[in-house]
MOPAC internal coordinates of N, CA, C and O (Angstrom, degrees):
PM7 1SCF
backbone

  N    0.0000 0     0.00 0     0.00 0    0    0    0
  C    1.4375 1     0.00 0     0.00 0    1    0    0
  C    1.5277 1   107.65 1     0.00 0    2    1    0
  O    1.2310 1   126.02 1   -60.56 1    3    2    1
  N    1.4814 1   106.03 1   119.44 1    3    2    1
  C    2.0081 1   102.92 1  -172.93 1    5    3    2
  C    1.7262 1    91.94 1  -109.08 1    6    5    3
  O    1.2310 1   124.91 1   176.12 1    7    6    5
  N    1.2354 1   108.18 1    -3.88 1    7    6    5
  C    1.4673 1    95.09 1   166.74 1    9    7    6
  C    1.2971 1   109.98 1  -161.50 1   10    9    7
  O    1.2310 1   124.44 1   -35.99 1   11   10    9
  N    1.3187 1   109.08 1   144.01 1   11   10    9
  C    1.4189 1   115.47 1   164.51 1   13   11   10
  C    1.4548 1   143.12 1  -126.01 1   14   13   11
  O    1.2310 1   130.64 1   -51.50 1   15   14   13
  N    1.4102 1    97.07 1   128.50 1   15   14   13
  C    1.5657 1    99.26 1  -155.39 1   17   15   14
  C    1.3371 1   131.86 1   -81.46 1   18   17   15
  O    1.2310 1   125.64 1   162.66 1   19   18   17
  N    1.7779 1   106.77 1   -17.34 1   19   18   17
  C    1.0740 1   136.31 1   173.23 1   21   19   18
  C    1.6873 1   122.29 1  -113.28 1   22   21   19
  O    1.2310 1   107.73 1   -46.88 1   23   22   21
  N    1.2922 1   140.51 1   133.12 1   23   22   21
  C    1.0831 1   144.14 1  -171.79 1   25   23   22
  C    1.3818 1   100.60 1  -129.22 1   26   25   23
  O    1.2310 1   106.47 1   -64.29 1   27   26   25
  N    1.7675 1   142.76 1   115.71 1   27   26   25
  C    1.1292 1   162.67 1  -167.44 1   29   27   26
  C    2.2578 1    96.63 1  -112.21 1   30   29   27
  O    1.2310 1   130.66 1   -64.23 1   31   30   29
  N    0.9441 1    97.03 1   115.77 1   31   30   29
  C    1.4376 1    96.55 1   145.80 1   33   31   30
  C    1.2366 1   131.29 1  -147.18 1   34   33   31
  O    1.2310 1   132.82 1   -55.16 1   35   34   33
  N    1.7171 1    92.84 1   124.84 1   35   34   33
  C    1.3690 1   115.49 1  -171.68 1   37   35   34
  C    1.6628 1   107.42 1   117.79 1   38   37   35
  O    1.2310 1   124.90 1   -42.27 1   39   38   37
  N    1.1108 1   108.19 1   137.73 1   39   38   37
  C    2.2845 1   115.27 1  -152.41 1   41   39   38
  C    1.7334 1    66.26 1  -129.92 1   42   41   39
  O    1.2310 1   107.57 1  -145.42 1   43   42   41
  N    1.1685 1   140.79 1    34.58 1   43   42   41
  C    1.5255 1   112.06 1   152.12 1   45   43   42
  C    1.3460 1   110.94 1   -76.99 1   46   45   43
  O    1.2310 1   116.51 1     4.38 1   47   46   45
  N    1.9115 1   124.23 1  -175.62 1   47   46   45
  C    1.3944 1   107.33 1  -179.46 1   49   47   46
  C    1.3877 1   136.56 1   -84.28 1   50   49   47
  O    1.2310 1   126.27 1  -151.46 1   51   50   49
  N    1.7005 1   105.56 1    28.54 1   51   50   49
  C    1.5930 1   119.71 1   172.84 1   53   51   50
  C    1.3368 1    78.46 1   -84.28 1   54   53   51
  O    1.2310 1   126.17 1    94.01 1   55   54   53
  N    1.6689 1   105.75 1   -85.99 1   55   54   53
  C    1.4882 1   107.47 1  -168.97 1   57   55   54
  C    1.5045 1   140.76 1   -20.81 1   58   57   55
  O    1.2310 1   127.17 1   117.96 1   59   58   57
  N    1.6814 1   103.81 1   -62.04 1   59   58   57
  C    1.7367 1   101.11 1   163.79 1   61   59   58
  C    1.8588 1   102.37 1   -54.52 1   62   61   59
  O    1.2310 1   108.04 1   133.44 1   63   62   61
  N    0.9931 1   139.94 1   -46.56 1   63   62   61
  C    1.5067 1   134.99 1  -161.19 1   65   63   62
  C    1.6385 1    96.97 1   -66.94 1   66   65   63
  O    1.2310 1   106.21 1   129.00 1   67   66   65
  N    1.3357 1   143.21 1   -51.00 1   67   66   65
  C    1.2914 1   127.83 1   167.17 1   69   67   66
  C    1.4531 1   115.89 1   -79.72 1   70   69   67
  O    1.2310 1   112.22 1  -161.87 1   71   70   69
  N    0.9676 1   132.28 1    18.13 1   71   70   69
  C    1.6952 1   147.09 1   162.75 1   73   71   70
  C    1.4339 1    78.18 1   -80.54 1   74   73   71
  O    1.2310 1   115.40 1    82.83 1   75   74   73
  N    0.9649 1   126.34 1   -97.17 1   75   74   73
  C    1.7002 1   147.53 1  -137.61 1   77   75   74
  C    1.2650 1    95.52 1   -61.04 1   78   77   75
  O    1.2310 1   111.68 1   118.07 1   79   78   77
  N    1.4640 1   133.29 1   -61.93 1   79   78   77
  C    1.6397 1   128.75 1   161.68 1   81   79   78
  C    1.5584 1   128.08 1   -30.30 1   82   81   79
  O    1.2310 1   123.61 1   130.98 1   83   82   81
  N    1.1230 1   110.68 1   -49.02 1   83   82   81
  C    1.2228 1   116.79 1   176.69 1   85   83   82
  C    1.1355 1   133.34 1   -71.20 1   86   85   83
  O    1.2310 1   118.80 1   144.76 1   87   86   85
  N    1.3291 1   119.89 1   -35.24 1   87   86   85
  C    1.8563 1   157.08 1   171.60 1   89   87   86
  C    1.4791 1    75.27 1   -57.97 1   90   89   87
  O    1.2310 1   114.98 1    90.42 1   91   90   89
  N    1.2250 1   127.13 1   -89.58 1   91   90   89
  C    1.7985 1   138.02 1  -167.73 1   93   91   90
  C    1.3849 1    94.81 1   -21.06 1   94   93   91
  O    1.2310 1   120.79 1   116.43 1   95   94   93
  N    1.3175 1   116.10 1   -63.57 1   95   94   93
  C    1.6202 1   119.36 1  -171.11 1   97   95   94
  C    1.6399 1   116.33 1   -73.15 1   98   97   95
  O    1.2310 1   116.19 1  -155.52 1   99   98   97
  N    1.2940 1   124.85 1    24.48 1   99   98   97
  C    1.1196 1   130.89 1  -176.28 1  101   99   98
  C    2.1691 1   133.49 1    64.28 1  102  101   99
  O    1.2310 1   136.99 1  -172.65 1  103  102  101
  N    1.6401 1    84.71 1     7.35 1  103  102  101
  C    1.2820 1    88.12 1  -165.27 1  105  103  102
  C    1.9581 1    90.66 1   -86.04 1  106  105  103
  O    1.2310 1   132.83 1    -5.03 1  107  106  105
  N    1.4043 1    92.82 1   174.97 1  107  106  105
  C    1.6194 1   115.31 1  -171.24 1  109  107  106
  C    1.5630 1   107.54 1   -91.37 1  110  109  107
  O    1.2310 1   108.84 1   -68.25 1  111  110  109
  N    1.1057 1   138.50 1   111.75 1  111  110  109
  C    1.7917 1   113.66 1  -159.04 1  113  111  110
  C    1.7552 1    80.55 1  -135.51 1  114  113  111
  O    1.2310 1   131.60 1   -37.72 1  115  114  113
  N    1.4677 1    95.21 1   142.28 1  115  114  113
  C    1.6859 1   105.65 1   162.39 1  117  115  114
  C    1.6127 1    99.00 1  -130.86 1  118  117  115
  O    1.2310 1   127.33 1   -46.94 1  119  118  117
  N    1.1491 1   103.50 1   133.06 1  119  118  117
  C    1.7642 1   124.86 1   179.88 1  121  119  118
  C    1.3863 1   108.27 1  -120.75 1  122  121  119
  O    1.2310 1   124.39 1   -66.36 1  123  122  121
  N    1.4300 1   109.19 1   113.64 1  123  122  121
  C    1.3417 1   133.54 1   154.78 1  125  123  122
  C    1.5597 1   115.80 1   -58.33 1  126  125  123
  O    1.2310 1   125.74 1   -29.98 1  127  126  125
  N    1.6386 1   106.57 1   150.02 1  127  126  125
  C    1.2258 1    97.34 1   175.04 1  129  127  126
  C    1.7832 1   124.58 1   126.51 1  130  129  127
  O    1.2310 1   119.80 1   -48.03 1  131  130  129
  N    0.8710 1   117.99 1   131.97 1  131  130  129
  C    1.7241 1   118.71 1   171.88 1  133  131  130
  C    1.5139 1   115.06 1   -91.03 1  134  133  131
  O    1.2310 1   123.44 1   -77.10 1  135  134  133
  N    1.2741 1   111.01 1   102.90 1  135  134  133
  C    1.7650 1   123.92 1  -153.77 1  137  135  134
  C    1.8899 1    83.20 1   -63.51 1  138  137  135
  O    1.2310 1   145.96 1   -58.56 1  139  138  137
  N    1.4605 1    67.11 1   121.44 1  139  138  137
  C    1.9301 1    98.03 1   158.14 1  141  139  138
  C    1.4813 1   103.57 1    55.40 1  142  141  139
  O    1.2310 1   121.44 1  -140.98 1  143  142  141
  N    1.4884 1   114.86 1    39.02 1  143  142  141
  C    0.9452 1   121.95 1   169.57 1  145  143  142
  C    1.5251 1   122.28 1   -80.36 1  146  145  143
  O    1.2310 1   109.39 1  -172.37 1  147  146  145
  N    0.8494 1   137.48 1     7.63 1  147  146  145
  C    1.8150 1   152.98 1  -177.84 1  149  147  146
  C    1.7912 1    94.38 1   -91.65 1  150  149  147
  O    1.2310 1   126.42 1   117.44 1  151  150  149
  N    1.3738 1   105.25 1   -62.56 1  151  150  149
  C    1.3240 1   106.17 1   173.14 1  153  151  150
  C    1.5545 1   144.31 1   -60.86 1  154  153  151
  O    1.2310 1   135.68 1   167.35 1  155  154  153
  N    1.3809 1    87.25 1   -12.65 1  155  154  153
  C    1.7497 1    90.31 1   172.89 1  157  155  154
  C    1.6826 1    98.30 1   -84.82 1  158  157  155
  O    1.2310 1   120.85 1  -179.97 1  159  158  157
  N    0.8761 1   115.98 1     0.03 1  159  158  157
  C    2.0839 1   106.00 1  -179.32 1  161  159  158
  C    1.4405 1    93.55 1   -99.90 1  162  161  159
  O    1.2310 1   102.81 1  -178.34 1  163  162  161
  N    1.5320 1   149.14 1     1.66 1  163  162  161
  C    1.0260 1   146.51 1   143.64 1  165  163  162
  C    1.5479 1   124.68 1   -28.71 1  166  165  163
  O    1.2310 1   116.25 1   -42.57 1  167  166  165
  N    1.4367 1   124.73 1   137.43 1  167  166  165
  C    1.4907 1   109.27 1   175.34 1  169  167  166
  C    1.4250 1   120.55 1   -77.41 1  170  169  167
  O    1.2310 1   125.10 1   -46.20 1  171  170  169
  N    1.6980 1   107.80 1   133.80 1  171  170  169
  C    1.4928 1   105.25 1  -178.31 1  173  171  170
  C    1.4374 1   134.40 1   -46.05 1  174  173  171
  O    1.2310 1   115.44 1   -22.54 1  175  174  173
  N    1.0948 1   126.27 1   157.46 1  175  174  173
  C    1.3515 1   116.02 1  -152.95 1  177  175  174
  C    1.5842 1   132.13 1    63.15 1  178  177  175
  O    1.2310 1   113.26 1   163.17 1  179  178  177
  N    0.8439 1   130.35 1   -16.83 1  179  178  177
  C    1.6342 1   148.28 1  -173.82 1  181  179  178
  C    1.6570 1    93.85 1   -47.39 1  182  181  179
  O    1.2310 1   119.41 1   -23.01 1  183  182  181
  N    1.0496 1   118.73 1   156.99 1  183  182  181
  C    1.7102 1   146.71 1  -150.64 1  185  183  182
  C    1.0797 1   100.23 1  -148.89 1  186  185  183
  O    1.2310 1   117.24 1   -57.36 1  187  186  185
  N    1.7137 1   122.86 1   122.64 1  187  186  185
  C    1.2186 1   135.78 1  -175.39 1  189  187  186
  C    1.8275 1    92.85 1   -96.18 1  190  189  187
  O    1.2310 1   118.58 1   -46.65 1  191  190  189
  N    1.3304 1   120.30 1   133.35 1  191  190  189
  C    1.3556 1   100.35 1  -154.18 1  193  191  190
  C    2.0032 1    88.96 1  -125.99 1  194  193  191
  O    1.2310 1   126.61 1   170.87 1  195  194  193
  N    1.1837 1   104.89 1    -9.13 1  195  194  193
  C    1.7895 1   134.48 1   171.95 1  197  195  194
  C    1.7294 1    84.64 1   -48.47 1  198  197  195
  O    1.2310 1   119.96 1   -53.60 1  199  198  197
  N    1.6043 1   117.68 1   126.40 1  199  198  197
  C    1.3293 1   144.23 1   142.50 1  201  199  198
  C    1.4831 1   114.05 1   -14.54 1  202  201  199
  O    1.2310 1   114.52 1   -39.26 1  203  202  201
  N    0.8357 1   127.99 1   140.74 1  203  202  201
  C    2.2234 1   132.06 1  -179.07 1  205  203  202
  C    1.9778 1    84.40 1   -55.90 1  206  205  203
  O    1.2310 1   116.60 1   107.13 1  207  206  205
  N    0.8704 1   124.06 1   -72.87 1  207  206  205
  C    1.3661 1   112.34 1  -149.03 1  209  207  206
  C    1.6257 1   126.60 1   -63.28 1  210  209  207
  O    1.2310 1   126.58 1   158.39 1  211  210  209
  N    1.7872 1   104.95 1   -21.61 1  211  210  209
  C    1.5153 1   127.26 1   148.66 1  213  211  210
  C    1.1981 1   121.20 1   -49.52 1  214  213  211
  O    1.2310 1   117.98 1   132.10 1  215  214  213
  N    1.1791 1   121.46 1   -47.90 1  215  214  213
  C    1.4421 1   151.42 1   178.02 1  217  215  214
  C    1.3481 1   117.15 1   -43.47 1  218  217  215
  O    1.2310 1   124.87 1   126.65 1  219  218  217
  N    1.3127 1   108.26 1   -53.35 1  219  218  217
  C    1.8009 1   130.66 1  -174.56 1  221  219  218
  C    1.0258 1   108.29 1   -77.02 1  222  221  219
  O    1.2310 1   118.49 1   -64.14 1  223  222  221
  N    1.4177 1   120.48 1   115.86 1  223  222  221
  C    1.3708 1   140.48 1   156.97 1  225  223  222
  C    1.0752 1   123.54 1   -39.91 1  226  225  223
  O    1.2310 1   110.06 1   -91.22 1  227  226  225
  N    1.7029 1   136.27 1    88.78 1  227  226  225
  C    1.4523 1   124.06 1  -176.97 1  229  227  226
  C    1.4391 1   122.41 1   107.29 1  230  229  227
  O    1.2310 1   123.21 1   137.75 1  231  230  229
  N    1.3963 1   111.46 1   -42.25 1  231  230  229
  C    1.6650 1   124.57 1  -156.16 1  233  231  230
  C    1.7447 1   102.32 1   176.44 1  234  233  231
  O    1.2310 1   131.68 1   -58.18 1  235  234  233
  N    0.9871 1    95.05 1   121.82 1  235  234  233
  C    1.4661 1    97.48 1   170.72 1  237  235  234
  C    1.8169 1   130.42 1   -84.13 1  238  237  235
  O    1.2310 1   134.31 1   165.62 1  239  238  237
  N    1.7511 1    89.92 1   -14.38 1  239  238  237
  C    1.9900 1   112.94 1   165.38 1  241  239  238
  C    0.8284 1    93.18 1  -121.90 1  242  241  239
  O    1.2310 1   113.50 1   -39.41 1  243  242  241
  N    1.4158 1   129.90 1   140.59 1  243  242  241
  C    1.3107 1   148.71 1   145.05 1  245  243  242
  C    1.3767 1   126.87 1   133.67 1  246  245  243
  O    1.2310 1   106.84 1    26.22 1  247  246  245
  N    1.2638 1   142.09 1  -153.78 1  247  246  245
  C    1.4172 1   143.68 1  -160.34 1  249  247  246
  C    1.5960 1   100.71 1   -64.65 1  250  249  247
  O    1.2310 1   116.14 1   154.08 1  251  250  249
  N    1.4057 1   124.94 1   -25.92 1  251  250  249
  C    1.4171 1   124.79 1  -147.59 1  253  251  250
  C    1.6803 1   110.45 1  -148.13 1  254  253  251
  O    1.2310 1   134.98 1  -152.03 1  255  254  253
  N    1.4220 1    88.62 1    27.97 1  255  254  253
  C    1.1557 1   107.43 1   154.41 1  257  255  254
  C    1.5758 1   144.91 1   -76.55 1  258  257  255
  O    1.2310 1   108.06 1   -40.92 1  259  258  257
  N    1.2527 1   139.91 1   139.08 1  259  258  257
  C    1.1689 1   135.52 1   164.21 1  261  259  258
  C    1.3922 1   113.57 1   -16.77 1  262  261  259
  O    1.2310 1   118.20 1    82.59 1  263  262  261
  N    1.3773 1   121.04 1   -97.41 1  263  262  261
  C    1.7957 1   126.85 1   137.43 1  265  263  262
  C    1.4719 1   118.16 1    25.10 1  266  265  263
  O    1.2310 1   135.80 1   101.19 1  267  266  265
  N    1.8431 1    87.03 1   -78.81 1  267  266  265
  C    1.8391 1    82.00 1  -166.23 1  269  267  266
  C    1.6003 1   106.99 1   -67.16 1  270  269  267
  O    1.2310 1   123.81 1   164.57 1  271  270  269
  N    1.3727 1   110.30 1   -15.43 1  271  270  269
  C    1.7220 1   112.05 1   179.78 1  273  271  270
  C    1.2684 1   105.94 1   -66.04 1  274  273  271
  O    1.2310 1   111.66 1   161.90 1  275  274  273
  N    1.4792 1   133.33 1   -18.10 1  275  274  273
  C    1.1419 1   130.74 1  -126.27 1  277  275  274
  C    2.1617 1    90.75 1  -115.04 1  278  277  275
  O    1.2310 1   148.68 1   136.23 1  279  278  277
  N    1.4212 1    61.76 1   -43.77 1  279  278  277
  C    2.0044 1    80.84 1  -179.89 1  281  279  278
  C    1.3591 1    93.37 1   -59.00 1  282  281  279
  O    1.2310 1   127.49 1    83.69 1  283  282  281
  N    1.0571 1   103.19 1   -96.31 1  283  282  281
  C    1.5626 1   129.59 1  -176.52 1  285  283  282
  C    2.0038 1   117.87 1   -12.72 1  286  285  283
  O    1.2310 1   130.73 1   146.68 1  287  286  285
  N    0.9192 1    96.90 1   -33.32 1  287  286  285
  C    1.1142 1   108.20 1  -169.44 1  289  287  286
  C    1.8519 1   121.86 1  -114.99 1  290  289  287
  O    1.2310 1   128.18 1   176.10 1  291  290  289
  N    1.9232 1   101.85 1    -3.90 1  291  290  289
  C    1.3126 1   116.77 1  -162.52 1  293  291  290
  C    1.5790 1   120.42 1    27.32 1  294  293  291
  O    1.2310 1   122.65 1  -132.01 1  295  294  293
  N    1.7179 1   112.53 1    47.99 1  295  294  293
  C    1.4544 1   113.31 1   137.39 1  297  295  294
  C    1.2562 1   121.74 1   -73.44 1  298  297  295
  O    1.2310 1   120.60 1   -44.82 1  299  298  297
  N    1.2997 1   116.45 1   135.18 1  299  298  297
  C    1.4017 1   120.48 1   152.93 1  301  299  298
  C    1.7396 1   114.29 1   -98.19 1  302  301  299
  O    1.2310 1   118.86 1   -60.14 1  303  302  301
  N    1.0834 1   119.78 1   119.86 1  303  302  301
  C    1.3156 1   137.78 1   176.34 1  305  303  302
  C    1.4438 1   116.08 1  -136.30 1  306  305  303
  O    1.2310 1   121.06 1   -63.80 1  307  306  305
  N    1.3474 1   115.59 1   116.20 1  307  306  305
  C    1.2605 1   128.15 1  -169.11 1  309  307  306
  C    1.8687 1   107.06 1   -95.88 1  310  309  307
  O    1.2310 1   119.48 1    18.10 1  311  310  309
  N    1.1522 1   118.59 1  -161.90 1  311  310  309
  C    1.1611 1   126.98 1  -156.59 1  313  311  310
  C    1.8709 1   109.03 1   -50.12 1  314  313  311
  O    1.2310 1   134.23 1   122.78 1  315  314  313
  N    0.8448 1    90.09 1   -57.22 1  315  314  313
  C    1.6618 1   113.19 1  -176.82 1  317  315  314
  C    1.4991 1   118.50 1   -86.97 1  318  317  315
  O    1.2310 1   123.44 1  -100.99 1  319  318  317
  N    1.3155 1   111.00 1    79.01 1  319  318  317
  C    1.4050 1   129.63 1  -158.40 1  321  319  318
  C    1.5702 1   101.58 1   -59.58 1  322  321  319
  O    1.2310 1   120.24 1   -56.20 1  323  322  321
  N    1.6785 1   117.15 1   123.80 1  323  322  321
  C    1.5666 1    98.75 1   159.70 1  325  323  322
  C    1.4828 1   128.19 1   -68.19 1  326  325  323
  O    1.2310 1   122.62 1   -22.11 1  327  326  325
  N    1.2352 1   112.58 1   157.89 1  327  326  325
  C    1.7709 1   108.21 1   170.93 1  329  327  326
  C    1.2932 1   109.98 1   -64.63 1  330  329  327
  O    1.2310 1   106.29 1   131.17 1  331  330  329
  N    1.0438 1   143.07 1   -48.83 1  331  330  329
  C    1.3289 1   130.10 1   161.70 1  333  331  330
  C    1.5420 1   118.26 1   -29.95 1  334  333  331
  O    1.2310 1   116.81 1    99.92 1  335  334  333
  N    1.1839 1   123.67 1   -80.08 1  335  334  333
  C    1.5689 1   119.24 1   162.24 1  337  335  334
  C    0.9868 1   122.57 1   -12.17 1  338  337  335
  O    1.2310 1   115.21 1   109.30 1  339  338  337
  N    1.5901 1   126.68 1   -70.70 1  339  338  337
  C    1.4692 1   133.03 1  -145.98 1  341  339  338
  C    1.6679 1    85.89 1   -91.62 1  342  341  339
  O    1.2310 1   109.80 1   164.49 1  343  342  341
  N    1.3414 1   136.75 1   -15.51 1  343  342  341
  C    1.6462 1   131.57 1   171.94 1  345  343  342
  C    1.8508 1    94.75 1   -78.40 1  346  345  343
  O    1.2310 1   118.06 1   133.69 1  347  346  345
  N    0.9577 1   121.29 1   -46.31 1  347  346  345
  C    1.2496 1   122.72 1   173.26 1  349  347  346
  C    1.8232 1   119.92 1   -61.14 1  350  349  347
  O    1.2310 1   126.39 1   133.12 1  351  350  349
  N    1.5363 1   105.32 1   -46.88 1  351  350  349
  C    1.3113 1    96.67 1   165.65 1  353  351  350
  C    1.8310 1   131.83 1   -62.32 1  354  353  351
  O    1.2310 1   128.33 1   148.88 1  355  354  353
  N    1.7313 1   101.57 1   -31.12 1  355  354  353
  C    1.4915 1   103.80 1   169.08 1  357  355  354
  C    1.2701 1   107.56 1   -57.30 1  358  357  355
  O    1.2310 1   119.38 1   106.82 1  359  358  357
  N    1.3247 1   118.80 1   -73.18 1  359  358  357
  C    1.5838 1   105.81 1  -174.19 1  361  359  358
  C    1.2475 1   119.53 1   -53.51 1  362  361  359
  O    1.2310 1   109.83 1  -161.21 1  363  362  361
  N    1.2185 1   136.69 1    18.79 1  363  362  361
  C    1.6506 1   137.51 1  -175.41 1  365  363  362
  C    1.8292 1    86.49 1   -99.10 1  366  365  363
  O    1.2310 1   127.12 1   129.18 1  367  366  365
  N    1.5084 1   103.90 1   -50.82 1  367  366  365
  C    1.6411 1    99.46 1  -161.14 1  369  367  366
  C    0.9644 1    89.50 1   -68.66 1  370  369  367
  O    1.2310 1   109.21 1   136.93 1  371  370  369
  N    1.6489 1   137.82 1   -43.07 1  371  370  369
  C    1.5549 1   133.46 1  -162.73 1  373  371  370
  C    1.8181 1   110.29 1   -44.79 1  374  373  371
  O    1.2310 1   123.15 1   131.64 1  375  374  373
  N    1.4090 1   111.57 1   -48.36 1  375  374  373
  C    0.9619 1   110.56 1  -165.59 1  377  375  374
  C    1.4469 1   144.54 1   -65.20 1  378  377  375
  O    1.2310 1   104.67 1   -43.20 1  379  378  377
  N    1.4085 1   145.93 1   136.80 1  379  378  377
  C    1.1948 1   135.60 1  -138.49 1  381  379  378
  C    1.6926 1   117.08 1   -59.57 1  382  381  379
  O    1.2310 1   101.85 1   161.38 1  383  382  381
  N    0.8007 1   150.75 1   -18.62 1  383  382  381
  C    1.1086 1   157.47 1  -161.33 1  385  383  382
  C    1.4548 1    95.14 1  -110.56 1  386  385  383
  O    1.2310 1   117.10 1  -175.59 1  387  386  385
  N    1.0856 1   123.13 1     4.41 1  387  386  385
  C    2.0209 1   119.63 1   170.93 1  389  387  386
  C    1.8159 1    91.51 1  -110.99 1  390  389  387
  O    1.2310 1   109.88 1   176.00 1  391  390  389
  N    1.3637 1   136.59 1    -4.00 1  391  390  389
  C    1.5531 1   127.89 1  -164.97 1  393  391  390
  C    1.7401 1   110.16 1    75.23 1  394  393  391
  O    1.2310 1   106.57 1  -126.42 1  395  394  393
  N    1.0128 1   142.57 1    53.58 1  395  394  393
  C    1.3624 1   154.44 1  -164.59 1  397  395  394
  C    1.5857 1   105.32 1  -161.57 1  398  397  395
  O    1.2310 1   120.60 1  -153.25 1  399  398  397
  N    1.1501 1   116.46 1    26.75 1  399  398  397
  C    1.5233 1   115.80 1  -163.53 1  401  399  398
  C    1.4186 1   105.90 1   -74.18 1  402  401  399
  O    1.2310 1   114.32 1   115.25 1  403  402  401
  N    1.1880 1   128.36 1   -64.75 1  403  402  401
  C    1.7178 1   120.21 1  -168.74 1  405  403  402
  C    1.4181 1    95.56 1  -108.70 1  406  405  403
  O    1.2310 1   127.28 1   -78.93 1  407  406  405
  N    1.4571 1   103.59 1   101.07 1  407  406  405
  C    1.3383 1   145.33 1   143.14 1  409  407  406
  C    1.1041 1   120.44 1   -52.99 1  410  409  407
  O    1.2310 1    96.55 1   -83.45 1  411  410  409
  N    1.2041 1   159.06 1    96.55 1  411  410  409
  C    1.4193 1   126.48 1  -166.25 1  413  411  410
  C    1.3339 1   104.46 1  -115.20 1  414  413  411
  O    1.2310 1   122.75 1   -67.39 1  415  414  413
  N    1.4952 1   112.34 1   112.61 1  415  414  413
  C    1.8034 1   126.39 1  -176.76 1  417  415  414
  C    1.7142 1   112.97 1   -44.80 1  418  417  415
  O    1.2310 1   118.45 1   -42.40 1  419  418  417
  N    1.1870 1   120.55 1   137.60 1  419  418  417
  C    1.4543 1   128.46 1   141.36 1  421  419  418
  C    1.6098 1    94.05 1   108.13 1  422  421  419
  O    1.2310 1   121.34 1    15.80 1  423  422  421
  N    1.0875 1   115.04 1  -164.20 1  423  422  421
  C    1.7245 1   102.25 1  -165.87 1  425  423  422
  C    2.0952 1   101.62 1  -122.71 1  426  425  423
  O    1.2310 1   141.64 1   -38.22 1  427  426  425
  N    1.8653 1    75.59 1   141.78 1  427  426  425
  C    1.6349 1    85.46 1  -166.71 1  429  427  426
  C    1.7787 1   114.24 1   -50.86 1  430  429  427
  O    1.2310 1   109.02 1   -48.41 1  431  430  429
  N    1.5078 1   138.16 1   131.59 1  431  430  429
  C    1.2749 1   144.46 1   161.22 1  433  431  430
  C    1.4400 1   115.04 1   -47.79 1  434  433  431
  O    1.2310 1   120.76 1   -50.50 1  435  434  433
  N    1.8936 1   116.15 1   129.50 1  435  434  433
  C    1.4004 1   100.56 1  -158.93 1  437  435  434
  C    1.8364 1    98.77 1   -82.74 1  438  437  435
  O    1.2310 1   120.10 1   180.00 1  439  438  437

């Protein structure tokens, strides 16, 4: 990347979800940030209690969906998403082969 046109801060699942949108649209995006890092300070065990389509990172049909995480990965997760999961599902979209590839860990220098 010799240029970048887009600057993201923060790889939570707004962030990866306009990472991944934008990439789609051909733009150049660099995202700051430790993906789904807000959520690991969550209390253990905690229950995402947000509807399947709230839930989904990005799109609720398609490549980067809840679903396709679900397939893909043979979780079963029912209504009430654990925090574990949905920390597990961010880094699923994060990962290079979803368009979320350079992430860049820890928080951007002002």
């Amino acid at each position: 990347m010799d240029q970048t046109q887009v600057v993201i801060k923060g790889a939570g699942p707004h962030g990866l979800a306009a990472t991944a949108h934008l990439r789609r649209g051909g733009a150049e995006v660099l995202t700051f940030g430790e993906p789904t890092d807000f959520w690991r300070t969550m209390p253990k065990g905690m229950l995402l209690r947000s509807n399947w389509t709230a839930t989904s990172i990005a799109e609720y049909v398609g490549p980067l969906s809840l679903t396709s995480y679900c397939e893909s990965t043979g979780t079963d997760i029912q209504c009430a998403v654990p925090l574990d999961s949905f920390i597990d599902y961010g880094m699923w979209v994060r990962a290079p082969v979803r368009s979320v590839a350079d992430v860049v860990g820890g928080k951007p220098q002002p």
